[in-house]
PyMOL Python script that loads the backbone (N, CA, C, O; Angstrom):
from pymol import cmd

cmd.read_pdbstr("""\
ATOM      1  N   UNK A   1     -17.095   6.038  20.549  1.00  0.00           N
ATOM      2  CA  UNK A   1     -16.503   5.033  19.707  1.00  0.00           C
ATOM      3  C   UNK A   1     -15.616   4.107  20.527  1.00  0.00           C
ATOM      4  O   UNK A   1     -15.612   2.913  20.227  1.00  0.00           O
ATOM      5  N   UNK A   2     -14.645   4.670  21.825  1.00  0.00           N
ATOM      6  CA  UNK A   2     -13.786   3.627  22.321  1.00  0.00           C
ATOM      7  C   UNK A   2     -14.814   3.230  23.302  1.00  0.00           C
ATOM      8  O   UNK A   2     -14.161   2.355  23.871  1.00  0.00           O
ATOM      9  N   UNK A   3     -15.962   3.241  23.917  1.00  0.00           N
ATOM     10  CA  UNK A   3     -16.232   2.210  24.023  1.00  0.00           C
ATOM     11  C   UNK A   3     -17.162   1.246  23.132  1.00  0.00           C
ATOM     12  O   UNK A   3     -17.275   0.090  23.541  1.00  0.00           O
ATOM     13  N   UNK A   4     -17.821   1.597  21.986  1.00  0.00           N
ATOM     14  CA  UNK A   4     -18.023   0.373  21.121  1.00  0.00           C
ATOM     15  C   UNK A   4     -16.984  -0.504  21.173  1.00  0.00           C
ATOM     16  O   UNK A   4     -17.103  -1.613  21.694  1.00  0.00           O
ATOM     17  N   UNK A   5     -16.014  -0.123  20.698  1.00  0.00           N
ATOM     18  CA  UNK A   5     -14.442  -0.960  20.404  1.00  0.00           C
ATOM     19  C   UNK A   5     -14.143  -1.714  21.320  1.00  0.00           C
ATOM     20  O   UNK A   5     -13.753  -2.856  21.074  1.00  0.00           O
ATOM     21  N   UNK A   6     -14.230  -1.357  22.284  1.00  0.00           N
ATOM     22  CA  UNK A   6     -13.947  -2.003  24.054  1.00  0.00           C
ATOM     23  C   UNK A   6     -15.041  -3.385  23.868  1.00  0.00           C
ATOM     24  O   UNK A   6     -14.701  -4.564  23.774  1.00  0.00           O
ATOM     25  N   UNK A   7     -16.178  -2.930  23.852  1.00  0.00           N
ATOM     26  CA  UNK A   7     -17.203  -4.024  23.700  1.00  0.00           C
ATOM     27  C   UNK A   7     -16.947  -4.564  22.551  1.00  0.00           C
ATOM     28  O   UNK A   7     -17.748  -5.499  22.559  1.00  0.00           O
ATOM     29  N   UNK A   8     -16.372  -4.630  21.539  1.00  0.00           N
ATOM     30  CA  UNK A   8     -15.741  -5.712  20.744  1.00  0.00           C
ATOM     31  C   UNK A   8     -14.380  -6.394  21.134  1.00  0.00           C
ATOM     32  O   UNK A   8     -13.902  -7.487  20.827  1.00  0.00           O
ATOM     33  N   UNK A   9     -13.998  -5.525  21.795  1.00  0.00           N
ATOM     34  CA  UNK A   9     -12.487  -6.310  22.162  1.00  0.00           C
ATOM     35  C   UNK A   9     -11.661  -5.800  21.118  1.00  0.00           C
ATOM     36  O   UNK A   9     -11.366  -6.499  20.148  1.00  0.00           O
ATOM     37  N   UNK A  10     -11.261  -4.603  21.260  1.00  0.00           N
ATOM     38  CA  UNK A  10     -11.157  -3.848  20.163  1.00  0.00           C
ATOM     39  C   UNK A  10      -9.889  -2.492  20.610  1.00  0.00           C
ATOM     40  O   UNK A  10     -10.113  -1.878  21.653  1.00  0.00           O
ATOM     41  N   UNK A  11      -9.038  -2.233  20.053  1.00  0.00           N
ATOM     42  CA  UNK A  11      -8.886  -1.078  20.874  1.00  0.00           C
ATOM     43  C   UNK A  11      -8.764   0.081  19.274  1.00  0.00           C
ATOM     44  O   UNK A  11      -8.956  -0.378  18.148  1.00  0.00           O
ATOM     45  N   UNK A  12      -8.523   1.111  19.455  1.00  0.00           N
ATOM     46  CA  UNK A  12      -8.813   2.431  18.141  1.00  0.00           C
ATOM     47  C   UNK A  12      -7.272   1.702  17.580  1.00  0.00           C
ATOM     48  O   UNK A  12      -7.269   0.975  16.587  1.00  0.00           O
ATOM     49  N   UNK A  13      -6.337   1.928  18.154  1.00  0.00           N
ATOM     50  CA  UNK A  13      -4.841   1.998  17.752  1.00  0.00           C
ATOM     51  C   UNK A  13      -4.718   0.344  16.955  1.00  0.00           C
ATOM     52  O   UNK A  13      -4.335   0.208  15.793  1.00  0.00           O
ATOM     53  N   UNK A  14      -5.056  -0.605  17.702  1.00  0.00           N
ATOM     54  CA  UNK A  14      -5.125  -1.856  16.428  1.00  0.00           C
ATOM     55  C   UNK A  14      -6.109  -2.127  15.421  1.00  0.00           C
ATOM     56  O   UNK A  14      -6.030  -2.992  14.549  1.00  0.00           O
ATOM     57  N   UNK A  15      -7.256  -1.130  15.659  1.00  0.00           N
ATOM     58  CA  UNK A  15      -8.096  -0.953  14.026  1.00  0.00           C
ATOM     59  C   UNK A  15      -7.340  -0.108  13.603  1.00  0.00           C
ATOM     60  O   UNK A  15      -6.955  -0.636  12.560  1.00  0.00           O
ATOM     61  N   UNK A  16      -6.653   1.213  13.699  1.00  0.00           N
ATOM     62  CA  UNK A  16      -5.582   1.837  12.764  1.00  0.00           C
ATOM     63  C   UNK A  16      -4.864   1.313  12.311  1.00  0.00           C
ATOM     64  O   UNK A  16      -4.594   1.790  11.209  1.00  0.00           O
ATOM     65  N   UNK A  17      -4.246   0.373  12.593  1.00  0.00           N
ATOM     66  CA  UNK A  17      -2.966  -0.320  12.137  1.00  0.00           C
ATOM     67  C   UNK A  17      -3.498  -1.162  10.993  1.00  0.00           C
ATOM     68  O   UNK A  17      -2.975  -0.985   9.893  1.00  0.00           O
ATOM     69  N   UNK A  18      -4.465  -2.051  11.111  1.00  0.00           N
ATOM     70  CA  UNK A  18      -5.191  -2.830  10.717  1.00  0.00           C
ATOM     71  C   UNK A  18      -5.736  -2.210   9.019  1.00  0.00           C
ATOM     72  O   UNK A  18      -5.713  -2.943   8.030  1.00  0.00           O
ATOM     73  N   UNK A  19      -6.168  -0.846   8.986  1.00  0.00           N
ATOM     74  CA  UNK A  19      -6.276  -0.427   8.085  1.00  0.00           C
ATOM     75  C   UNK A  19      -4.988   0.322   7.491  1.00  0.00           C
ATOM     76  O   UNK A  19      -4.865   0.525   6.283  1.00  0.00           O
ATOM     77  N   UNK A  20      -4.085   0.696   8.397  1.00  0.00           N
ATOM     78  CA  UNK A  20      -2.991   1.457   7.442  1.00  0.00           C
ATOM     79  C   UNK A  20      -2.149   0.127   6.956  1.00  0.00           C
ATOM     80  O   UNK A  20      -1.370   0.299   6.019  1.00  0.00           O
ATOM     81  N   UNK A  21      -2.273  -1.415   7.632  1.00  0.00           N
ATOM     82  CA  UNK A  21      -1.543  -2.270   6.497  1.00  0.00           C
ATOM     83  C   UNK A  21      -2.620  -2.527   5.529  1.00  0.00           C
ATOM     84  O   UNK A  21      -2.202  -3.115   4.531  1.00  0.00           O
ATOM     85  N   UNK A  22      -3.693  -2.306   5.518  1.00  0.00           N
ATOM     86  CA  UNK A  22      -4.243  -2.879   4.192  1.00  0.00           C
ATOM     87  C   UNK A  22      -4.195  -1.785   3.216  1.00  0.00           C
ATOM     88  O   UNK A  22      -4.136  -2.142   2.039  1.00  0.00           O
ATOM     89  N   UNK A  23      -4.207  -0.642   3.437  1.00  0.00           N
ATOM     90  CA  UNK A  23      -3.870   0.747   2.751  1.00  0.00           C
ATOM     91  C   UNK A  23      -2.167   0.491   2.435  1.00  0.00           C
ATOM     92  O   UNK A  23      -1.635   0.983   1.440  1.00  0.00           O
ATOM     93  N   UNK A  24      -1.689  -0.042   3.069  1.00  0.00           N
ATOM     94  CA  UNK A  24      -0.313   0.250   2.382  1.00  0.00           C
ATOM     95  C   UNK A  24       0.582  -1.145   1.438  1.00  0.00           C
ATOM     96  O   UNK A  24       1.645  -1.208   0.821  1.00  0.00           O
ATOM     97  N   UNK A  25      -0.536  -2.121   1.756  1.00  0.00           N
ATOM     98  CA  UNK A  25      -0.519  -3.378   0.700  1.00  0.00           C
ATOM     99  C   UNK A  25      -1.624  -2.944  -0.531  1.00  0.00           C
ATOM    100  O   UNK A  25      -1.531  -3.642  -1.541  1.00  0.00           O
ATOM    101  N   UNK A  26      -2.418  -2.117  -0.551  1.00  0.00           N
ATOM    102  CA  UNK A  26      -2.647  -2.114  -1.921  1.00  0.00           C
ATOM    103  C   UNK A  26      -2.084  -0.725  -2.700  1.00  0.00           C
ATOM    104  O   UNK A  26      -2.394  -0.374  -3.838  1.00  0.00           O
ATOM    105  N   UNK A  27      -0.850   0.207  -1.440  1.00  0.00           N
ATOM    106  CA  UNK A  27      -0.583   0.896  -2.515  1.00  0.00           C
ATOM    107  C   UNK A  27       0.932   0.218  -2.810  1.00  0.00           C
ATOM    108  O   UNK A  27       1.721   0.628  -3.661  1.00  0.00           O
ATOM    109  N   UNK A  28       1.032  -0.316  -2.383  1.00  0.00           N
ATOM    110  CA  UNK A  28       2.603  -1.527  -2.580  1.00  0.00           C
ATOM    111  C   UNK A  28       2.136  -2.423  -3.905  1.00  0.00           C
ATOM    112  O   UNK A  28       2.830  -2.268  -4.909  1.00  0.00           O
ATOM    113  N   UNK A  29       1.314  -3.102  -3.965  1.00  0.00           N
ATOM    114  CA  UNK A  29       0.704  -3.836  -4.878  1.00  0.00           C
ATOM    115  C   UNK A  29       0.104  -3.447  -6.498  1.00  0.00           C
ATOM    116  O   UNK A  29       0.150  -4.116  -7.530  1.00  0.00           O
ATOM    117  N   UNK A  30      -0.428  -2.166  -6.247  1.00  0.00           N
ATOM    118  CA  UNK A  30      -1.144  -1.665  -7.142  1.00  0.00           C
ATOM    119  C   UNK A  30      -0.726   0.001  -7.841  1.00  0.00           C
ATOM    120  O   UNK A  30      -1.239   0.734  -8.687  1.00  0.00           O
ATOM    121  N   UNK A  31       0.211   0.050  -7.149  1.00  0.00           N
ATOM    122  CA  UNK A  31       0.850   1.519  -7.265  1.00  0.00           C
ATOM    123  C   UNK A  31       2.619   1.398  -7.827  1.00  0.00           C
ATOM    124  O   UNK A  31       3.192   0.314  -7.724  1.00  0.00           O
ATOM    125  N   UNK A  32       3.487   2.861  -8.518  1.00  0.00           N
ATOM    126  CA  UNK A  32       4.414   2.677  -8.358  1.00  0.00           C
ATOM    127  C   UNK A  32       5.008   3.754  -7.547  1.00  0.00           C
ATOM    128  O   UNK A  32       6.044   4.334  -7.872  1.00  0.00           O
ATOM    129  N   UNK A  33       4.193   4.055  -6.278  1.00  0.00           N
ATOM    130  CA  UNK A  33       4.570   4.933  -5.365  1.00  0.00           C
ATOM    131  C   UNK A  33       5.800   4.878  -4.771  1.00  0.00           C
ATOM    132  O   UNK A  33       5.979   3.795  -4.213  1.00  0.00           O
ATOM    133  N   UNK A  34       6.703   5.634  -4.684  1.00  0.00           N
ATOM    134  CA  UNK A  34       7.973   5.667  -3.569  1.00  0.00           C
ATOM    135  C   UNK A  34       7.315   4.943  -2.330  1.00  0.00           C
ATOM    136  O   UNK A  34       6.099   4.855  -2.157  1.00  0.00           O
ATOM    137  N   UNK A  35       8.395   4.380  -1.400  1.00  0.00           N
ATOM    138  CA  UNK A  35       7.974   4.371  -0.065  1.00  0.00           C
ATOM    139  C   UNK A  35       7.576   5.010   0.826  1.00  0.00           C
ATOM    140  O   UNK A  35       6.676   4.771   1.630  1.00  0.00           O
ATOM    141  N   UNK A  36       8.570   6.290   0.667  1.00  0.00           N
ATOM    142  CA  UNK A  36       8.658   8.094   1.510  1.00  0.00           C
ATOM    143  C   UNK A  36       6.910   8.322   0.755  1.00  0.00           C
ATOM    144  O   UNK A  36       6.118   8.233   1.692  1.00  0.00           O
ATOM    145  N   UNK A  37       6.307   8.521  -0.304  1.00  0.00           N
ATOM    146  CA  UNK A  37       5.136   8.574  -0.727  1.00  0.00           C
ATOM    147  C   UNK A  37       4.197   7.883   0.197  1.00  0.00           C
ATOM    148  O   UNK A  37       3.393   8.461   0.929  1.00  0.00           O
ATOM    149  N   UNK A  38       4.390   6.411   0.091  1.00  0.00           N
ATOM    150  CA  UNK A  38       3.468   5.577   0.915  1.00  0.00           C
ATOM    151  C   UNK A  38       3.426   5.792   2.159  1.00  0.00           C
ATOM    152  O   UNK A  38       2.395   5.502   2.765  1.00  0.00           O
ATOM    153  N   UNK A  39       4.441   6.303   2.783  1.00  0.00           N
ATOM    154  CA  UNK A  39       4.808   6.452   4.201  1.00  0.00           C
ATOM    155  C   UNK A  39       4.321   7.519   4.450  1.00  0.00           C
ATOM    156  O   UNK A  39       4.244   7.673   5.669  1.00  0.00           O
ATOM    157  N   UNK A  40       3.706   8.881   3.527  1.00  0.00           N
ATOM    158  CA  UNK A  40       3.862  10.614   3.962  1.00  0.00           C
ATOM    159  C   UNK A  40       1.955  10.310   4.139  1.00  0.00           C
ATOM    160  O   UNK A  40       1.205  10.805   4.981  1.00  0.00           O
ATOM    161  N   UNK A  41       1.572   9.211   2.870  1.00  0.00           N
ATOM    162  CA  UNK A  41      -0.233   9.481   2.474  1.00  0.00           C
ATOM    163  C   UNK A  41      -0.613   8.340   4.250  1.00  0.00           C
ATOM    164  O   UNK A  41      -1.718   8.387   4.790  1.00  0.00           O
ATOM    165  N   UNK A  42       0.305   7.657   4.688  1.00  0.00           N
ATOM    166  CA  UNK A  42      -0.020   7.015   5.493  1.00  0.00           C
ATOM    167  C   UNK A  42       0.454   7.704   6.937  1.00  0.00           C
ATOM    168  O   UNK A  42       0.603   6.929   7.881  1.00  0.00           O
ATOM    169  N   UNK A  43       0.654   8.863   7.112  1.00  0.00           N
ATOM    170  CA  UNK A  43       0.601   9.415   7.887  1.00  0.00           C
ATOM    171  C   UNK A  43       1.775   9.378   8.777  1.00  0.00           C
ATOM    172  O   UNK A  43       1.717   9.864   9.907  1.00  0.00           O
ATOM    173  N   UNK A  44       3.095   8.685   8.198  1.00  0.00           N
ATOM    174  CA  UNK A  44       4.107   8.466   9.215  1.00  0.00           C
ATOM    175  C   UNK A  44       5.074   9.590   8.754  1.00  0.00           C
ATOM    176  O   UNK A  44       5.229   9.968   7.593  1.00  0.00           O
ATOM    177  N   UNK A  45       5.794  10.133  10.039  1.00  0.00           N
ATOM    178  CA  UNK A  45       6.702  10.689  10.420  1.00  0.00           C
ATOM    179  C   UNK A  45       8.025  11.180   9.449  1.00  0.00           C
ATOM    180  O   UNK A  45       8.531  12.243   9.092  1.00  0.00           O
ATOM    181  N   UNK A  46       8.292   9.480   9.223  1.00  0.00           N
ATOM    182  CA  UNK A  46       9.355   9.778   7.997  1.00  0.00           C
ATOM    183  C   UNK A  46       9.053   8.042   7.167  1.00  0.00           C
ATOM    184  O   UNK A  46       8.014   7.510   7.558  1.00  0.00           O
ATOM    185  N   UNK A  47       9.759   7.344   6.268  1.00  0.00           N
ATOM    186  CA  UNK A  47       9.785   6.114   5.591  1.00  0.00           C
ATOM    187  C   UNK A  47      10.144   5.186   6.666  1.00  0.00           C
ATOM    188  O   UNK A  47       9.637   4.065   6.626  1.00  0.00           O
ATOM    189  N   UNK A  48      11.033   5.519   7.730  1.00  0.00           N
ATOM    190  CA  UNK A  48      11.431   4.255   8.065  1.00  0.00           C
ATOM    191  C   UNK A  48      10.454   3.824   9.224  1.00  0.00           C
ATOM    192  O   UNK A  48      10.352   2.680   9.668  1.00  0.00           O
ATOM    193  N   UNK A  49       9.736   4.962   9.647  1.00  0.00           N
ATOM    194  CA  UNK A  49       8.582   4.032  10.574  1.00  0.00           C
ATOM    195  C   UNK A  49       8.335   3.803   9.985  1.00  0.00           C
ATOM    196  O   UNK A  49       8.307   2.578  10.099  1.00  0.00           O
ATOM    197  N   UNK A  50       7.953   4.099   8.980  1.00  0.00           N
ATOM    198  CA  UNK A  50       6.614   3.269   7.624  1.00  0.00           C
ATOM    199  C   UNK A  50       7.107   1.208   8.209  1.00  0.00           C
ATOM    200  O   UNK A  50       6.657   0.257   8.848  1.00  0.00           O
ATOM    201  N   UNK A  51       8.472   1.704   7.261  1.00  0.00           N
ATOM    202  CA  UNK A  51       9.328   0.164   7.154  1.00  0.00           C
ATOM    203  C   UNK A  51       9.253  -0.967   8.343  1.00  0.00           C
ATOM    204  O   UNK A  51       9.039  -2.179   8.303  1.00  0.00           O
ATOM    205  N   UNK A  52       9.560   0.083   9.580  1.00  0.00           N
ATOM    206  CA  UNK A  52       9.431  -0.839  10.561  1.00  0.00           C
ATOM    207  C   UNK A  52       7.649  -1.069  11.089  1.00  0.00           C
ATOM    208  O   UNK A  52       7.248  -1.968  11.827  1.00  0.00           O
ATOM    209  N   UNK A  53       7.087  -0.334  10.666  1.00  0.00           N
ATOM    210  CA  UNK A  53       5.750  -0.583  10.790  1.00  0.00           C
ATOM    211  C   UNK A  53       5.702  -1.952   9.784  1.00  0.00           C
ATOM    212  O   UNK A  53       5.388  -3.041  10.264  1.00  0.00           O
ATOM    213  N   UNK A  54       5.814  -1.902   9.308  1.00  0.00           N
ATOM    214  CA  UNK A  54       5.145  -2.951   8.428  1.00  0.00           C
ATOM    215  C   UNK A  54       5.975  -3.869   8.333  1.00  0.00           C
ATOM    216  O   UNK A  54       5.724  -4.547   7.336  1.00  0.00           O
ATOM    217  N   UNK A  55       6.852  -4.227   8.888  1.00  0.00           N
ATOM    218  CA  UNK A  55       7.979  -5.487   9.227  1.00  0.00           C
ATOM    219  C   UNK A  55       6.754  -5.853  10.189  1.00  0.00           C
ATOM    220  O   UNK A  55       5.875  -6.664   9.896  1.00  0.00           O
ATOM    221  N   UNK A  56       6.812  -5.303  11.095  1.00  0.00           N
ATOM    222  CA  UNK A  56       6.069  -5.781  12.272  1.00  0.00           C
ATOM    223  C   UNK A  56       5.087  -6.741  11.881  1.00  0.00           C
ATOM    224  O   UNK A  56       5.129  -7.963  12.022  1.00  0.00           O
ATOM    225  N   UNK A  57       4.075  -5.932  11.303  1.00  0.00           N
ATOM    226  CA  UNK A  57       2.992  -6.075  10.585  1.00  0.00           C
ATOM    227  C   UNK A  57       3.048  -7.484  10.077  1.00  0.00           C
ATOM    228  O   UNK A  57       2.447  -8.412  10.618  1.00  0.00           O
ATOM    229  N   UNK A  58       4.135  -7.651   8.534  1.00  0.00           N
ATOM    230  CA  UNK A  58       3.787  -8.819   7.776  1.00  0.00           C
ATOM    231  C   UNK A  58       5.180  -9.478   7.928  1.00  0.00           C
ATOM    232  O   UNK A  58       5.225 -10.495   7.237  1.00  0.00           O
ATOM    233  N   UNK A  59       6.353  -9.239   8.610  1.00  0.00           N
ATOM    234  CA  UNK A  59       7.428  -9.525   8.700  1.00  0.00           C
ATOM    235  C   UNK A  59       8.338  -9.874   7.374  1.00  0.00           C
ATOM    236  O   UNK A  59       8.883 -10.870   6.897  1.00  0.00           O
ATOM    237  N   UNK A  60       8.217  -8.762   7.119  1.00  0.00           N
ATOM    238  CA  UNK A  60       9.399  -8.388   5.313  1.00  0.00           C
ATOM    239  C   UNK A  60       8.714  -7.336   5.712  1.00  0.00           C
ATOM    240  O   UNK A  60       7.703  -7.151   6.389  1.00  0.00           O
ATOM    241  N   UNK A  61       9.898  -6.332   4.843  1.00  0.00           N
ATOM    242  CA  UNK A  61       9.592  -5.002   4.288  1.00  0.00           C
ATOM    243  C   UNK A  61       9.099  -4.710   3.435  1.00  0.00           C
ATOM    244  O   UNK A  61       8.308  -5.445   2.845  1.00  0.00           O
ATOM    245  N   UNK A  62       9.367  -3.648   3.108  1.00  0.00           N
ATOM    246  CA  UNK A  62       7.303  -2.923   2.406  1.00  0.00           C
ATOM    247  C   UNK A  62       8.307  -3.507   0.591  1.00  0.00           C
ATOM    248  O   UNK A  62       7.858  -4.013  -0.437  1.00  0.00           O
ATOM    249  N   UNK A  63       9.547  -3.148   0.941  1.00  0.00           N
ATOM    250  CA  UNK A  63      10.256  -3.733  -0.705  1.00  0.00           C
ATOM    251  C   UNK A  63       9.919  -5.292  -1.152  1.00  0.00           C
ATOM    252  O   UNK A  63       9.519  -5.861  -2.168  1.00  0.00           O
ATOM    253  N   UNK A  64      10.239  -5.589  -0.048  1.00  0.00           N
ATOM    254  CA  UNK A  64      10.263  -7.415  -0.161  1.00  0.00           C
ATOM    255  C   UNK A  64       8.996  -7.846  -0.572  1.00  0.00           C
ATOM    256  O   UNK A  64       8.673  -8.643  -1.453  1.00  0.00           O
ATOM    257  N   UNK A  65       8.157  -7.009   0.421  1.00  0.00           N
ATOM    258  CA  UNK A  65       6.298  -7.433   0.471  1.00  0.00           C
ATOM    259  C   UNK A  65       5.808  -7.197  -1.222  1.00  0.00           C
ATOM    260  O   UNK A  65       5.033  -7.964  -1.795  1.00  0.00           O
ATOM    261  N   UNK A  66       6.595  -5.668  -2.027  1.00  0.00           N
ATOM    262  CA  UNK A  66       5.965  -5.584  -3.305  1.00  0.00           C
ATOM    263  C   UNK A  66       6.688  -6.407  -4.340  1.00  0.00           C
ATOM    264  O   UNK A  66       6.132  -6.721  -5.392  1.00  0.00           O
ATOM    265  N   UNK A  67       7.773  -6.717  -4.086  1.00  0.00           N
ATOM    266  CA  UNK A  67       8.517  -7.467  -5.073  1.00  0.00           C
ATOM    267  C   UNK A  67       7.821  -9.268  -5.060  1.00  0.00           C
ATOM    268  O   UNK A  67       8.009 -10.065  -5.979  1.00  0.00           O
ATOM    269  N   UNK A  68       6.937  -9.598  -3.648  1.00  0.00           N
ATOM    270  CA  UNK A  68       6.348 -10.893  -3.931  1.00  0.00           C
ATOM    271  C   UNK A  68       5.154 -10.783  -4.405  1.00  0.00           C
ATOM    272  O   UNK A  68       4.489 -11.789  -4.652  1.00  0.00           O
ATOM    273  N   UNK A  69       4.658  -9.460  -4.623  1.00  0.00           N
ATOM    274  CA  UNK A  69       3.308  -9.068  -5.056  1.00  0.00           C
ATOM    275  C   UNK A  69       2.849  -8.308  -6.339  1.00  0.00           C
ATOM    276  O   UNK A  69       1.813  -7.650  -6.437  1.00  0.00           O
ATOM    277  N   UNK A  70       3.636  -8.472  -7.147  1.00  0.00           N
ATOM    278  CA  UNK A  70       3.845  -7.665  -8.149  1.00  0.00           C
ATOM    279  C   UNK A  70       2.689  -8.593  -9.823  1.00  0.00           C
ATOM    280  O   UNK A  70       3.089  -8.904 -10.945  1.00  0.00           O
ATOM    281  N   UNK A  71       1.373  -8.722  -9.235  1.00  0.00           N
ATOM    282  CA  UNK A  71       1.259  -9.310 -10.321  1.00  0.00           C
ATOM    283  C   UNK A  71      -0.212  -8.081 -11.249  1.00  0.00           C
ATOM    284  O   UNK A  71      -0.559  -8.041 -12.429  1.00  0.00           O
ATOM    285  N   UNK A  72      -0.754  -7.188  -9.893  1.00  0.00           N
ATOM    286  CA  UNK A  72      -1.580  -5.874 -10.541  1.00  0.00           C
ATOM    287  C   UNK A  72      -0.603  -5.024 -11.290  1.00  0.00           C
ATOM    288  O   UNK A  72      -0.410  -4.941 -12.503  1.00  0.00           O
ATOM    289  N   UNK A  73      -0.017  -4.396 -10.259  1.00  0.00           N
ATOM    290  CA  UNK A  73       0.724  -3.396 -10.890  1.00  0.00           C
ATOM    291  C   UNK A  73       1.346  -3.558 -12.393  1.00  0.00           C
ATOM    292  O   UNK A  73       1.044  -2.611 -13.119  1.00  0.00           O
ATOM    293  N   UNK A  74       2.064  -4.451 -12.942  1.00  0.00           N
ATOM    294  CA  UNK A  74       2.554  -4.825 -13.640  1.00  0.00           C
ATOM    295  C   UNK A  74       1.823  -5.150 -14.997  1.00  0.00           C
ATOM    296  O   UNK A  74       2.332  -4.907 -16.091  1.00  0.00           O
ATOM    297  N   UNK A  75       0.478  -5.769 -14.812  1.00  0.00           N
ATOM    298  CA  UNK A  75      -1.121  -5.966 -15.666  1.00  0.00           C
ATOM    299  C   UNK A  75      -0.899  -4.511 -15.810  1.00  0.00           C
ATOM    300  O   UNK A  75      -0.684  -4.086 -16.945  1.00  0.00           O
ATOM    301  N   UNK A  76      -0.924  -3.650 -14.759  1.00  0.00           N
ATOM    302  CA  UNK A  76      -1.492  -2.140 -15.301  1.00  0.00           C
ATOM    303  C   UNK A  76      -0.682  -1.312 -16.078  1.00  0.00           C
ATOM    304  O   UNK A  76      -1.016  -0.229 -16.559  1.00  0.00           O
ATOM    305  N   UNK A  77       0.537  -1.940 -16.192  1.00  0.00           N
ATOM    306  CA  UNK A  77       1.908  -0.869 -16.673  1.00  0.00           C
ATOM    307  C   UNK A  77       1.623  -1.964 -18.335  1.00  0.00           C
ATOM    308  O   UNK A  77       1.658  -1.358 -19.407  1.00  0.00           O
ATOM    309  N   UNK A  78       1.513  -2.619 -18.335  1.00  0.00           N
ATOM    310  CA  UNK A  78       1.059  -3.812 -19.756  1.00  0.00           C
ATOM    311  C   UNK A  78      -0.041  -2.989 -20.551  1.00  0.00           C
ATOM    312  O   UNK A  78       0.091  -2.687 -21.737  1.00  0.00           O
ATOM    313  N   UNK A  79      -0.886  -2.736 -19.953  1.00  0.00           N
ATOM    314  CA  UNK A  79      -2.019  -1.992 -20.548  1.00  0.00           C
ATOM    315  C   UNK A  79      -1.683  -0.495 -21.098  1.00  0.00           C
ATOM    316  O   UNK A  79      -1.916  -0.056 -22.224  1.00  0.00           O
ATOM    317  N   UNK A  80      -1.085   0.154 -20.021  1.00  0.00           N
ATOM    318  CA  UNK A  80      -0.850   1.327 -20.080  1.00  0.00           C
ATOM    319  C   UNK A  80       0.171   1.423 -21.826  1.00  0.00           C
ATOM    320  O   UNK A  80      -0.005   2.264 -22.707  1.00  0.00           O
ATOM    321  N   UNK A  81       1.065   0.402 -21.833  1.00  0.00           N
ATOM    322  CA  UNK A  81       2.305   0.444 -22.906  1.00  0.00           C
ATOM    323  C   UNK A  81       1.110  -0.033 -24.122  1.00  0.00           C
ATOM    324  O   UNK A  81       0.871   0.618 -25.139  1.00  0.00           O
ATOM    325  N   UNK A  82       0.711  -0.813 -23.882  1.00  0.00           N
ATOM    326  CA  UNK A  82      -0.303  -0.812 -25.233  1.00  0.00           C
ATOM    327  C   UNK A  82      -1.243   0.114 -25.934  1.00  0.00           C
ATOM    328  O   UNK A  82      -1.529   0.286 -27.119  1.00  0.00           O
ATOM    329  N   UNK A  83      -1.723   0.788 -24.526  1.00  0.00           N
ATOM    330  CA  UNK A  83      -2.409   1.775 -25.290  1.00  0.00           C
ATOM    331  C   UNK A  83      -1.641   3.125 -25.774  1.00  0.00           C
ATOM    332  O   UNK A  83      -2.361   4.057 -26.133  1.00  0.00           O
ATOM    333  N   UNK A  84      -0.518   3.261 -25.801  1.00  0.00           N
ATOM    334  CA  UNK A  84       0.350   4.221 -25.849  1.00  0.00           C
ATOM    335  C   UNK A  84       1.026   3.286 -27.155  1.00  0.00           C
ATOM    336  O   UNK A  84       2.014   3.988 -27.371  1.00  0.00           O
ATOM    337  N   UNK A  85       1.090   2.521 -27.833  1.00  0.00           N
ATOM    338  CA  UNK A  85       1.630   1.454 -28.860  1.00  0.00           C
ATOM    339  C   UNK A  85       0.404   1.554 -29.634  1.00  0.00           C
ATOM    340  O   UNK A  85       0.667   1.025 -30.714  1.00  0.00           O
ATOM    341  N   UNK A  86      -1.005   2.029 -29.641  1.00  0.00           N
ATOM    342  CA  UNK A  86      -1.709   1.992 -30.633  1.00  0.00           C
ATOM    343  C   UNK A  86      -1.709   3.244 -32.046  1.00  0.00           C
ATOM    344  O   UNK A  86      -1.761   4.448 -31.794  1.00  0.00           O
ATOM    345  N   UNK A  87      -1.664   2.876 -33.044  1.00  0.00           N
ATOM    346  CA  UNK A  87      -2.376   4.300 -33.931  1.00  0.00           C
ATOM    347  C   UNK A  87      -2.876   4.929 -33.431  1.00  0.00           C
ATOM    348  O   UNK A  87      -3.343   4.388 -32.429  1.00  0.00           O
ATOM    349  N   UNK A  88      -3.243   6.414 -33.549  1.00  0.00           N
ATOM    350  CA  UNK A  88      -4.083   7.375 -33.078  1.00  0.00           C
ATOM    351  C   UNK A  88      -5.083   7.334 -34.779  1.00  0.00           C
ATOM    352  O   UNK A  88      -4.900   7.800 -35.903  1.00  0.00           O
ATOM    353  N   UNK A  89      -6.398   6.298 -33.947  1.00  0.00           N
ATOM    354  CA  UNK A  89      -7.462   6.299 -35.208  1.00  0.00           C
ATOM    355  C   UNK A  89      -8.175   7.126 -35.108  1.00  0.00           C
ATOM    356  O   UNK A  89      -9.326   6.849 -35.444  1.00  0.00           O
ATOM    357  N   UNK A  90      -7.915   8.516 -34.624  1.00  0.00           N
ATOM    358  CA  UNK A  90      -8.607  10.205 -35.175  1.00  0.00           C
ATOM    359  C   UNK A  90      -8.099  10.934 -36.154  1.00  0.00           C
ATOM    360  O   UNK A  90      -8.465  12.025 -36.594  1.00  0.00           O
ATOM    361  N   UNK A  91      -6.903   9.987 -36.569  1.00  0.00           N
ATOM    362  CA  UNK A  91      -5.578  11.204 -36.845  1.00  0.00           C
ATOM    363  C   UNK A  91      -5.910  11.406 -38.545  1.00  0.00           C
ATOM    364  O   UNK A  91      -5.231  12.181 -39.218  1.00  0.00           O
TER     365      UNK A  91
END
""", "prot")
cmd.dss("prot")
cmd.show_as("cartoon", "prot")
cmd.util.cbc("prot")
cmd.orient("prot")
């Protein structure tokens, strides 16, 4: 595999990264996971590499990044309250 990667111009450690920010923008986005959560399923150490990982990454933190992104999650917590607001038409 590292040398496929090589012959792309590629190295393993920046396709990891590459996928643990897109893994950790859609659980920022689409989730109401803790950070320490996002940080443990993403394989880091403790939260604050997470944090400084992903400063790096998109430059804001993983808070900042979900608070400008908040327009799934929020659809899904809408839905969720409605269907929990309906009659139970078995009853």
């Amino acid at each position: 595999m590292s040398r496929h990667l090589r012959a792309e111009g590629l190295a393993f450690r920046q396709v990891a990264n590459e996928i643990r920010f897109q893994i950790a923008c859609e659980l920022l986005e689409n989730t109401n996971m803790a950070l320490s959560q996002i940080a443990t399923v993403l394989r880091y150490s403790e939260p604050s590499a997470f944090t400084r990982a992903f400063r790096r990454w998109s430059e804001q933190t993983p808070s900042a990044w979900r608070a400008n992104h908040p327009h799934v999650r929020k659809t899904r917590q809408l839905r969720r309250s409605l269907r929990s607001d309906r009659p139970n038409e078995f009853a």
